[in-house]
C-alpha atoms as a printed R data frame, in Angstrom:
    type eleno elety resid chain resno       x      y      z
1   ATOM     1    CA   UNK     A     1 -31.557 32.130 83.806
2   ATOM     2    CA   UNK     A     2 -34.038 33.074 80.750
3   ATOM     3    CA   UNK     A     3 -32.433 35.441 78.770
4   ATOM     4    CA   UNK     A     4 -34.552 38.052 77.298
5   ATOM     5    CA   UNK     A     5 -33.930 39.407 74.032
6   ATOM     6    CA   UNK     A     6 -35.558 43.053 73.670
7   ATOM     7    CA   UNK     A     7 -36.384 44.907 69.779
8   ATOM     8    CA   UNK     A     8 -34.952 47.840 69.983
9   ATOM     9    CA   UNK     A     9 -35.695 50.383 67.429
10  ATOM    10    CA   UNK     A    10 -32.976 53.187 68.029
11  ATOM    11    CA   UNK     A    11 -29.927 53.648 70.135
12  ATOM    12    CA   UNK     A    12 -31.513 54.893 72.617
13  ATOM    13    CA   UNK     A    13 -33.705 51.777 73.328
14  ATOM    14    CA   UNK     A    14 -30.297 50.197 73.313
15  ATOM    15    CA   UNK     A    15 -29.026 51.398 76.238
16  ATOM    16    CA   UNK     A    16 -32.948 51.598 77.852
17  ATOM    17    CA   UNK     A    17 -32.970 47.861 77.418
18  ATOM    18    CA   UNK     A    18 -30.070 47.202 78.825
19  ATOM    19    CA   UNK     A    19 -29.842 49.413 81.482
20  ATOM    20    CA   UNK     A    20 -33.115 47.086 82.146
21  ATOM    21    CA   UNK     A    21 -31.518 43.746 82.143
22  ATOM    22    CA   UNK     A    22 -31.870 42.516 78.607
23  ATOM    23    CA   UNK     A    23 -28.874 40.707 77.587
24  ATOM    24    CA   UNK     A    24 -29.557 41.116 73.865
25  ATOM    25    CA   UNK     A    25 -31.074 43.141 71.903
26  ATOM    26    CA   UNK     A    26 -32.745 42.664 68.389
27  ATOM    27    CA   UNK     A    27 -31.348 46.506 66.491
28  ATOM    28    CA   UNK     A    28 -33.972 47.839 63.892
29  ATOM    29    CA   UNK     A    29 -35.946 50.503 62.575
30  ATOM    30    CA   UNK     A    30 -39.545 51.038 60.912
31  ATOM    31    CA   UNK     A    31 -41.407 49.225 63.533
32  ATOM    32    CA   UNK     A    32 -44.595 50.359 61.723
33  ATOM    33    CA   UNK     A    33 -43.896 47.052 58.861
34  ATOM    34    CA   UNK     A    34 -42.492 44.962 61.586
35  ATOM    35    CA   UNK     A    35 -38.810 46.345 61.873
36  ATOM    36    CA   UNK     A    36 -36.356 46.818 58.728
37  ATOM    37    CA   UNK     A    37 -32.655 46.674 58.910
38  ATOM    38    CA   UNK     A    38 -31.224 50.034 60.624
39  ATOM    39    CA   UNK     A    39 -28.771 52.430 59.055
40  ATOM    40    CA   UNK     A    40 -24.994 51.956 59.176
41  ATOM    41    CA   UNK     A    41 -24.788 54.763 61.891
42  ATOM    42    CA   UNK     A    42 -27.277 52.893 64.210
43  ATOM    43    CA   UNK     A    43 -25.790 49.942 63.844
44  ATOM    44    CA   UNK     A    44 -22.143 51.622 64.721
45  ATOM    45    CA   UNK     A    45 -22.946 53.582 67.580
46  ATOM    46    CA   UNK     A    46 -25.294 51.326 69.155
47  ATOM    47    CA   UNK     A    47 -22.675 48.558 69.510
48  ATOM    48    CA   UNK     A    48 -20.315 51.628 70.961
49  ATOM    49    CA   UNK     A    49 -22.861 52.421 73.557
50  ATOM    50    CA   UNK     A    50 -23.840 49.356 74.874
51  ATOM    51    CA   UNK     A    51 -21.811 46.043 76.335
52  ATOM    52    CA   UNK     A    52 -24.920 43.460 75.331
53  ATOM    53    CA   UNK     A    53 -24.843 41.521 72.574
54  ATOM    54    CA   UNK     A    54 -26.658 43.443 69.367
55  ATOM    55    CA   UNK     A    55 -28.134 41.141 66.870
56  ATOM    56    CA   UNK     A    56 -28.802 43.246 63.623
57  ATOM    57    CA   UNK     A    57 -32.093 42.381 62.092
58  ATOM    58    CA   UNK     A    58 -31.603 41.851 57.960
59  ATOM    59    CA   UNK     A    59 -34.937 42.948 55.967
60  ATOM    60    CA   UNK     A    60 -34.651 45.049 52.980
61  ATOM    61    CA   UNK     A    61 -38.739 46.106 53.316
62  ATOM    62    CA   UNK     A    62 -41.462 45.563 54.556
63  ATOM    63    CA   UNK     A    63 -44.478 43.434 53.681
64  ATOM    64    CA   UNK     A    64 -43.775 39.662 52.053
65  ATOM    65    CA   UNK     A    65 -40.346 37.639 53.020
66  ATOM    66    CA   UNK     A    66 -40.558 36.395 49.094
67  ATOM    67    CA   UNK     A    67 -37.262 38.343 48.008
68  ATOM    68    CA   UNK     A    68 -35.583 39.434 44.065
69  ATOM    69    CA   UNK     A    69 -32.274 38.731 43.119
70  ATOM    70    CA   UNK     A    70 -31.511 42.903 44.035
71  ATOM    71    CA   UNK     A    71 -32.794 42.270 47.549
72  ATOM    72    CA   UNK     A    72 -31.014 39.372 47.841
73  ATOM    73    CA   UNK     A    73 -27.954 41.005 47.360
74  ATOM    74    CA   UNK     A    74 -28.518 43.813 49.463
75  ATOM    75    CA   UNK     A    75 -29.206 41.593 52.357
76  ATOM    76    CA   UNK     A    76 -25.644 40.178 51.503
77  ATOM    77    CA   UNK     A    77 -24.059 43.531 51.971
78  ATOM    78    CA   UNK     A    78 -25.768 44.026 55.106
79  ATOM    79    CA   UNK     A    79 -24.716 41.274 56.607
80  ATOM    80    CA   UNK     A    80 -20.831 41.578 55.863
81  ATOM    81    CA   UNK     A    81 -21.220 45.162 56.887
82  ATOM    82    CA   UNK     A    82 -22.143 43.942 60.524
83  ATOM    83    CA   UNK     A    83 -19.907 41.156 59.905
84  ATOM    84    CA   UNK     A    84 -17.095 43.806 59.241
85  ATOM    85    CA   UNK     A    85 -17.858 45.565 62.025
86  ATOM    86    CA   UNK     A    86 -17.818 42.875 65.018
87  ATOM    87    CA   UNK     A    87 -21.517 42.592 65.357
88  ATOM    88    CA   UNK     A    88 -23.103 39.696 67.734
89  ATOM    89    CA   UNK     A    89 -25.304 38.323 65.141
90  ATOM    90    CA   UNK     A    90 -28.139 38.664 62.172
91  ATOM    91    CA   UNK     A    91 -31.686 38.215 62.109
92  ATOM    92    CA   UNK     A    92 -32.895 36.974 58.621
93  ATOM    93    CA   UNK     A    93 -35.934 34.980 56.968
94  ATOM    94    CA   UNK     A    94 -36.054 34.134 53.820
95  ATOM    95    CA   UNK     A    95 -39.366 31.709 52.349
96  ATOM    96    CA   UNK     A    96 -40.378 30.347 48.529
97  ATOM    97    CA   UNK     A    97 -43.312 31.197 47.233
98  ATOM    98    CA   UNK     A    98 -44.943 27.821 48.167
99  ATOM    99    CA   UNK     A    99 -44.419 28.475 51.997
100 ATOM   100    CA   UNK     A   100 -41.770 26.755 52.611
101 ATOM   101    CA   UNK     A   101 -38.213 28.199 53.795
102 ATOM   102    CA   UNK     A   102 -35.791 29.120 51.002
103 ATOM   103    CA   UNK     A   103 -33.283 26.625 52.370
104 ATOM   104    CA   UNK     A   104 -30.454 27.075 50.007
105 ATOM   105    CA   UNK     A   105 -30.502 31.066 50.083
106 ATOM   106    CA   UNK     A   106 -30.759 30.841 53.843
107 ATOM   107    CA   UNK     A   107 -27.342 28.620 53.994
108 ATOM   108    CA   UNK     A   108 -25.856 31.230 51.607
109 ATOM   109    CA   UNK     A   109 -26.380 33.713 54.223
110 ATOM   110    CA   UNK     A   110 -25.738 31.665 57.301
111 ATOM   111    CA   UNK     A   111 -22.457 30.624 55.768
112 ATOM   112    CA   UNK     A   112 -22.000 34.614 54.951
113 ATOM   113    CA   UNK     A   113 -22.522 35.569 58.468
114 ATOM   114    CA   UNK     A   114 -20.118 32.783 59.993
115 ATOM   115    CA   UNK     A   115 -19.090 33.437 62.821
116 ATOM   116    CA   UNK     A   116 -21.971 35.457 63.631
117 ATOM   117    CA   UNK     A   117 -24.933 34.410 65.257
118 ATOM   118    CA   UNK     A   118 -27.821 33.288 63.178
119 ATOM   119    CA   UNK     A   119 -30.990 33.736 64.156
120 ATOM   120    CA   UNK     A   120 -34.396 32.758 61.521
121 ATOM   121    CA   UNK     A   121 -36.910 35.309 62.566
122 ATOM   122    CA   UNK     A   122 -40.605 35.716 62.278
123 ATOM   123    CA   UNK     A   123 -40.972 34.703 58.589
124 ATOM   124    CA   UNK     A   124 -41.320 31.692 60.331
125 ATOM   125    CA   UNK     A   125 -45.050 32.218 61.629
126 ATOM   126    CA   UNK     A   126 -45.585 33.246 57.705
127 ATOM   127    CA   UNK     A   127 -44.665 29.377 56.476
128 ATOM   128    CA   UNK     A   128 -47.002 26.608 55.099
129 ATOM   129    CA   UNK     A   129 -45.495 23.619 57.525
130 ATOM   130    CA   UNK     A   130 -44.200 24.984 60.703
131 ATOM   131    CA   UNK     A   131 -42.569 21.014 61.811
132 ATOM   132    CA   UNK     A   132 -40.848 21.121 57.704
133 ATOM   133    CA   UNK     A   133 -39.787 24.927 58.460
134 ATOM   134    CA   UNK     A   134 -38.150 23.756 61.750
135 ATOM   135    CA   UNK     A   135 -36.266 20.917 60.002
136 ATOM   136    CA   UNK     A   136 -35.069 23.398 57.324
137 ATOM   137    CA   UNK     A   137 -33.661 26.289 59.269
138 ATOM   138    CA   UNK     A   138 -32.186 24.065 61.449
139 ATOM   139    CA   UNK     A   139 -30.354 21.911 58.158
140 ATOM   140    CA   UNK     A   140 -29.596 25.773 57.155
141 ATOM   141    CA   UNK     A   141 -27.661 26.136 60.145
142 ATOM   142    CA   UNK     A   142 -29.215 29.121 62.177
143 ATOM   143    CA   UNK     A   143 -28.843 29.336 65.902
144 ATOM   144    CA   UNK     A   144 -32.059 29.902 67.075
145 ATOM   145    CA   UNK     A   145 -36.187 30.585 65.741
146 ATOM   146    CA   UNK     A   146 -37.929 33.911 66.707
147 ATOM   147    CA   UNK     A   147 -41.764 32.584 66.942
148 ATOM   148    CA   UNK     A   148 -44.881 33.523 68.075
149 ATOM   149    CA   UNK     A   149 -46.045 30.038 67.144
150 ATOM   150    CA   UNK     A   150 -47.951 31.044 63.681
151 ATOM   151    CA   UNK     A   151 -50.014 33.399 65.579
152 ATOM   152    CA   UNK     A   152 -50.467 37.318 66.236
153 ATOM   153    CA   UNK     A   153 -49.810 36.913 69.926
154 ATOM   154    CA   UNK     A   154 -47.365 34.387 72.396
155 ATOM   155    CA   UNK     A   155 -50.705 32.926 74.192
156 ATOM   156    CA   UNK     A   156 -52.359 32.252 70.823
157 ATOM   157    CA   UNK     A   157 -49.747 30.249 69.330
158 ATOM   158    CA   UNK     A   158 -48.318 28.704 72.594
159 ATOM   159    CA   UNK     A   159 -48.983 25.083 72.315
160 ATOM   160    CA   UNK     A   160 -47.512 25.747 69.189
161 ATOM   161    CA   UNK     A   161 -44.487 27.057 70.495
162 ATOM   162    CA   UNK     A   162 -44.076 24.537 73.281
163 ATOM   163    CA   UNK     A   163 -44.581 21.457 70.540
164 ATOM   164    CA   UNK     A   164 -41.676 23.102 68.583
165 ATOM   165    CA   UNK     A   165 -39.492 23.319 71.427
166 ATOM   166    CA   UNK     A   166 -40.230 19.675 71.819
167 ATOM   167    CA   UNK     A   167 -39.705 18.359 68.253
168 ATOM   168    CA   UNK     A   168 -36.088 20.815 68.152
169 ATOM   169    CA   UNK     A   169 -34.997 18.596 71.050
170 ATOM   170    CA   UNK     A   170 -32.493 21.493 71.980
171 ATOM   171    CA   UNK     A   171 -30.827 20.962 67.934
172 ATOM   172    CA   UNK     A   172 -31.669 24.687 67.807
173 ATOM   173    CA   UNK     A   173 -32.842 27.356 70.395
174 ATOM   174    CA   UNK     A   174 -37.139 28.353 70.172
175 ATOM   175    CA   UNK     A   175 -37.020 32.221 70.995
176 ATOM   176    CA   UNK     A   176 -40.572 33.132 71.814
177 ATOM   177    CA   UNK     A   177 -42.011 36.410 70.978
178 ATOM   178    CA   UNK     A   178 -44.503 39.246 70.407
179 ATOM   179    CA   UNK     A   179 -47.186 39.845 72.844
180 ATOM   180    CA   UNK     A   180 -44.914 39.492 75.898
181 ATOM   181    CA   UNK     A   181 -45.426 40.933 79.537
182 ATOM   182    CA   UNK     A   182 -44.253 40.898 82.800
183 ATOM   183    CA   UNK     A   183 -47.935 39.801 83.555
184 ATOM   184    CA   UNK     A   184 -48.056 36.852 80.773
185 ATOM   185    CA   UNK     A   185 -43.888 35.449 80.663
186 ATOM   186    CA   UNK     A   186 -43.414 33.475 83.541
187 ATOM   187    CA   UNK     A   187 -46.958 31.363 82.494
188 ATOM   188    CA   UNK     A   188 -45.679 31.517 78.437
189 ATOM   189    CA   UNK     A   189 -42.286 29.789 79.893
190 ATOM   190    CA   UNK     A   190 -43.889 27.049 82.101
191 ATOM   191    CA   UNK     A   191 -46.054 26.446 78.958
192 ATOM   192    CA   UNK     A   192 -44.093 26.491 76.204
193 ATOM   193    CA   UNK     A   193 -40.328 25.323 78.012
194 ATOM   194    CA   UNK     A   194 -38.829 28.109 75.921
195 ATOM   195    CA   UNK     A   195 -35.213 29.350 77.155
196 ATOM   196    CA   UNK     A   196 -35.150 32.769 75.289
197 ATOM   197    CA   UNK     A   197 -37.818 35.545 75.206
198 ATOM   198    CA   UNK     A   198 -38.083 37.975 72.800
199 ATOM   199    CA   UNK     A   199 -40.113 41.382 74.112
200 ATOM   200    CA   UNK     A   200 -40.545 45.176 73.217
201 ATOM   201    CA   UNK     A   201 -41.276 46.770 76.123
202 ATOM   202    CA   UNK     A   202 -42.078 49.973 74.455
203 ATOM   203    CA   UNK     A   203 -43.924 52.968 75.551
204 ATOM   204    CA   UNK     A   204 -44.774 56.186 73.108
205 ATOM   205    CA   UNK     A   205 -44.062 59.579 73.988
206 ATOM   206    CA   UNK     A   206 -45.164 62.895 72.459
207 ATOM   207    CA   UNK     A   207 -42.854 64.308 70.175
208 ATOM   208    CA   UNK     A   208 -41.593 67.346 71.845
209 ATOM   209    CA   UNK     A   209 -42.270 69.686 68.521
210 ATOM   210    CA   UNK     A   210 -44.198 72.827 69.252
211 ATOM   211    CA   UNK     A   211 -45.675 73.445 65.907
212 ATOM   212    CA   UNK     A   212 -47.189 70.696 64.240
213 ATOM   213    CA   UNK     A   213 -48.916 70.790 60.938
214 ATOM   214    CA   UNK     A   214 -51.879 67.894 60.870
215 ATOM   215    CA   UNK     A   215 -52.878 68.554 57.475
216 ATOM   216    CA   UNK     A   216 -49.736 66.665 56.326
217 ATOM   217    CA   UNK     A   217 -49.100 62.781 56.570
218 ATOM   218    CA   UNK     A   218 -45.262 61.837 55.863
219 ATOM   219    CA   UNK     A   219 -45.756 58.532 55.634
220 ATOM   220    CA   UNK     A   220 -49.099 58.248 53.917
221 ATOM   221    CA   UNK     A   221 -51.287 56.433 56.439
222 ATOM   222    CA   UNK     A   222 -53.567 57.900 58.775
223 ATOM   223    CA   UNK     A   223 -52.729 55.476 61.600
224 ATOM   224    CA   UNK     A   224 -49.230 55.894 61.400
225 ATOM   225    CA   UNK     A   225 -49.021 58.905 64.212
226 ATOM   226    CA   UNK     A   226 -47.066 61.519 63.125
227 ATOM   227    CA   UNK     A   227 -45.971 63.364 66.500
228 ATOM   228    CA   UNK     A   228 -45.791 60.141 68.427
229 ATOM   229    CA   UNK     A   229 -41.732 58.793 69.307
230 ATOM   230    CA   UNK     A   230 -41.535 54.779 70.186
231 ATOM   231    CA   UNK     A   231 -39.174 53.912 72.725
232 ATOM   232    CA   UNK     A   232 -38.015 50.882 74.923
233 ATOM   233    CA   UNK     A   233 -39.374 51.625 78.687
234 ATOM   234    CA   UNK     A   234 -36.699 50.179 80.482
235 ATOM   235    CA   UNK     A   235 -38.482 49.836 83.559
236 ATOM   236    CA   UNK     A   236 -41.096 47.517 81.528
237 ATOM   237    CA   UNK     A   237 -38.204 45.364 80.042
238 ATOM   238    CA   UNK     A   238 -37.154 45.376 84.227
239 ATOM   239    CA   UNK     A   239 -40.623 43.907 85.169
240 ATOM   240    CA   UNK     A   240 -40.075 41.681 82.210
241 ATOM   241    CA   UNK     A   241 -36.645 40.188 83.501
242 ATOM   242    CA   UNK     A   242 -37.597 40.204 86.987
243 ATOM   243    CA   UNK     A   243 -40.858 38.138 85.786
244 ATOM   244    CA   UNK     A   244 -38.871 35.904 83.545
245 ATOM   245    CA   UNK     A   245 -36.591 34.317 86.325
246 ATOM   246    CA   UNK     A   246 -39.113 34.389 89.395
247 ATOM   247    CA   UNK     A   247 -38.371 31.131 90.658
248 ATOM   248    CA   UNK     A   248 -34.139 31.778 90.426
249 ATOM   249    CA   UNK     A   249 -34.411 34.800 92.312
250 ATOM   250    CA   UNK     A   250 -36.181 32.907 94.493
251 ATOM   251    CA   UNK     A   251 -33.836 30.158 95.176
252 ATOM   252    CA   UNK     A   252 -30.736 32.692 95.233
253 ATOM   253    CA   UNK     A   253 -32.633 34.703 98.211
């Protein structure tokens, strides 16, 4: 079976995704900068409402994965909070300024987390040597890579992808992501060998408000929609599942 992950960005994705057949989920918030850690509540109630495992992603902000001493720490606090509260696993990523993976704060957390799952996410498409960065989060200890393979999409970077999955030689799991499909996963797994997939499956929905003022823009940024909610479609992350494992449905029928 190829387990898919889904990024869920609120409880209610949670339980979408699953109710879909994702046996994980990837928790966060502020898609918008490419997912932050959730609040406290999230976290709780999400892991009360569903019976998947719920990986907590651990990002203090948006932008750069080059982090201060005070984000450092706050990542720390994060992660024993899920720790404390029987989460799955964290999601973390953590590079120097050169490129390269911050191997000895990435241990620190790793070692944090234990017995938590560990996974090195996306930061990873952001690093100078991808084959270095693979032999440093595995020495760090992590569980599995979130890639796209150094690209914006799964089908740019999948020869990438499938040459990592090669060079890990199963020493650590190659979780491919962003980009995926129910129309574009079973040829991204042929390609790239990959085990795990990592997809969204989100649709946007009107916000339900009757008045809305458009002369106002909370966030700053005009192409940040205002009035627009993200949520996982759980009939896409279905199609996704259903695509994933074609050929072991097959054989079961």
């Amino acid at each position: 079976m190829i387990l898919i992950e889904a990024c869920v960005n609120s409880v209610e994705s949670a339980i979408a995704a699953e109710i879909g057949g994702a046996l994980r989920v990837e928790l966060c918030e502020n898609l918008y900068e490419g997912g932050t850690t959730p609040s406290a509540g999230t976290i709780l109630l999400t892991s009360e409402k569903v019976s998947i495992a719920v990986n907590v992603l651990i990002r203090p902000r948006g932008g750069d994965f080059l982090y201060s001493d005070l984000e450092f720490e706050v990542m720390k606090k994060d992660i024993l909070f899920c720790k404390q509260n029987r989460v799955n696993g964290v999601v973390i990523g953590i590079l120097k300024e050169d490129g390269m993976v911050d191997v000895e704060r990435t241990q620190e957390l790793v070692n944090l987390a234990s017995p938590m799952s560990v996974t090195f996410h996306r930061a990873f498409d952001m690093v100078a040597n991808p084959f270095q960065a693979l032999e440093d989060v595995i020495a760090s200890g992590c569980q599995r890579i979130l890639t796209s393979g150094l690209r914006n999409k799964i089908w740019q970077g999948q020869e990438m992808i499938a040459d990592l999955v090669q060079r890990a030689n199963g020493r650590i799991i190659i979780l491919a992501g962003s980009g995926i499909t129910s129309d574009n996963v079973e040829k991204m797994i042929k390609r790239t060998g990959v085990t795990e997939i990592h997809a969204s499956g989100r649709s946007s929905f009107p916000s339900k408000m009757v008045y809305k003022n458009h002369d106002v823009l909370m966030g700053g940024l005009q192409e940040i929609p205002e009035f627009e909610n993200i949520f996982t479609n759980t009939e896409k992350i279905r199609l996704i599942v259903q695509a994933a494992n074609r050929d072991v449905n097959t054989i079961k029928e």
